[in-house]
C-alpha positions, 0 to 999 in steps of 0.5 A, spaced: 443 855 668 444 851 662 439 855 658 445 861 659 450 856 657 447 853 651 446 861 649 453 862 651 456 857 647 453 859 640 454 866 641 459 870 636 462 874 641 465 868 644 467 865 639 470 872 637 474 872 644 476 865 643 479 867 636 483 873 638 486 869 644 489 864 639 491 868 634 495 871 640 497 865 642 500 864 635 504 870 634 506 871 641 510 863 640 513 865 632 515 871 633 521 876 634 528 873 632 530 865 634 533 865 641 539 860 642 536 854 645 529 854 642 529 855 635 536 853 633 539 847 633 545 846 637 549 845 632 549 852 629 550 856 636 557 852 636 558 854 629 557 861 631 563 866 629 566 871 635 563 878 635 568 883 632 571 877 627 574 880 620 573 875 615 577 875 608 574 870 604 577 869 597 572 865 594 565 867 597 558 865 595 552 871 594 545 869 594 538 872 597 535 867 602 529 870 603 529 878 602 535 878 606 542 878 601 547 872 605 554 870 603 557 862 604 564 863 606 569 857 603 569 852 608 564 856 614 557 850 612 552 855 613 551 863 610 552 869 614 546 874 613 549 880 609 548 888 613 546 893 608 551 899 606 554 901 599 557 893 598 551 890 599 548 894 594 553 893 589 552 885 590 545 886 590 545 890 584 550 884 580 545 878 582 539 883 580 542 884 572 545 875 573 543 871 578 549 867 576 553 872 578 555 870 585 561 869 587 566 874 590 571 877 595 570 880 601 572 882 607 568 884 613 566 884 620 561 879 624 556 880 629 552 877 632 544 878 634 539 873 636 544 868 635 546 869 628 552 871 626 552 877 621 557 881 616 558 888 615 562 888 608 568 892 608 570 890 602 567 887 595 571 885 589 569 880 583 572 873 583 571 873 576 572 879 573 568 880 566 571 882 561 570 889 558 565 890 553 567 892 547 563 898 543 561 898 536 
């Protein structure tokens, strides 16, 4: 009997198993997206804007957080993540040309998933509008 458990111990098919269930285990606990009360802190879940909310901001900050275009609203304390359509493909495109380029005006609309709040842009405009280039 302890000759079978000594030869179970070192086996690779074992230690195999063994390997797969944490890996399990560590996907099954990271995964998916934060619920409330497990991955955010209350504080944030209080800050959390009403579902249909439109927002106007004349002085918003636009920036990558990650993969993920988010804007800061003047006086809100934490960014909103930006939902793809046109307008975020344009703000995209200013901070892929200058990086510094990042304030503007918006309006939108929240949602909330997850216990995030996200934005739908309805309409984007440049805080500081460039000047015309001028063609030689």
């Amino acid at each position: 009997m302890l000759q079978r458990a000594r030869s179970l111990v070192h086996s690779p098919k074992l230690w195999l198993l063994f390997l797969i269930v944490g890996a399990a285990a560590a996907v099954n606990t990271t995964g998916g997206p934060p619920q409330r009360g497990r991955s955010m802190p209350q504080d944030a879940e209080e800050r959390l804007l009403r579902e249909g909310m439109t927002i106007q901001s004349p002085a918003a900050t636009c920036r990558y957080n990650g993969d993920r275009l988010t804007v800061d609203l003047e006086g809100n304390g934490y960014p909103l993540i930006v939902l793809e359509n046109l307008l975020a493909q344009r703000i995209a495109d200013a901070l892929q040309i200058d990086p510094t380029d990042n304030a503007w005006r918006i309006e939108g609309e929240v949602t909330e998933f997850g216990g995030r709040n996200y934005v739908l842009l309805r309409l984007v405009q440049r805080a500081n509008p460039r000047a015309p280039r001028n063609s030689p």
